[in-house]
N, C-alpha and C positions, 0 to 999 in steps of 0.2 A: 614514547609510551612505555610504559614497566611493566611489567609482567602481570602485576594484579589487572591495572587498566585492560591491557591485551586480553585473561581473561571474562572480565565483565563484558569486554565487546562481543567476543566469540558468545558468550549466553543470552545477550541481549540478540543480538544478529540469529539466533539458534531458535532462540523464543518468536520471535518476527516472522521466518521462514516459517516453522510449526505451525502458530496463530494463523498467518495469511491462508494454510491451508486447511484449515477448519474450519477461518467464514468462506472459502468457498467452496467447501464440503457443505456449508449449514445454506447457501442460497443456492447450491446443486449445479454447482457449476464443474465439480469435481468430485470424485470418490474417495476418500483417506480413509486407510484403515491404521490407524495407532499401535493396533497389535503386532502386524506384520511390519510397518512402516511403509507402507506403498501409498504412489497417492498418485491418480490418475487423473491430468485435465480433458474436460468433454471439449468438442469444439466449439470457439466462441468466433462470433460474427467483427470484427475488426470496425465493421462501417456501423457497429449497434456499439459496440464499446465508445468510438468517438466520438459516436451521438452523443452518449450516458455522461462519459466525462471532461468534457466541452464546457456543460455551462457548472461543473462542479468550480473547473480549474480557473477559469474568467472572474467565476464571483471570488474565488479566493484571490486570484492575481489585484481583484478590484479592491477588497477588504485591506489587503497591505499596502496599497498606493495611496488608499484611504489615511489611515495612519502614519505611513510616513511624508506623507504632503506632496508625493509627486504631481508634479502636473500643477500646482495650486502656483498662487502669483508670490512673486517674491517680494 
C-alpha cells in the first residue's frame, strides 16, 4: 500500500468511526458531543441486539447464496 492509499484508509476508517457515532447518537443509544469529541455508549441489552440482528444477517447471508448459486444443483 503507498502512502496516498494508507491515507485514504486512515479517512475513510476516521469517517466510519465518526458516522457509526452519530447514528447512534441519532437512535439514542449514545451521547456524542462533536464539540468536545466525547462520546458516551448507554447500556445495551446483548440478548435484544441478537434478536435485532439475527434475521438482518440470515437474510443477507441468504441474498449472496442466492446469487452466487450455493446450494443449487450442479
Amino acid at each position: 500500500m503507498n502512502p496516498t492509499s494508507k491515507a485514504r484508509a486512515l479517512t475513510y476508517a476516521t469517517s466510519a468511526v465518526i458516522g457509526g457515532a452519530v447514528l447512534l447518537n441519532m437512535l439514542g443509544l449514545a451521547d456524542y458531543d462533536a464539540a468536545a469529541g466525547t462520546f458516551d455508549l448507554h447500556p445495551i441489552s446483548v440478548y435484544a441486539l441478537a434478536g435485532l440482528l439475527a434475521p438482518v444477517f440470515s437474510a443477507a447471508l441468504a441474498l449472496v447464496a442466492l446469487v452466487k448459486g450455493w446450494g443449487g444443483k450442479k
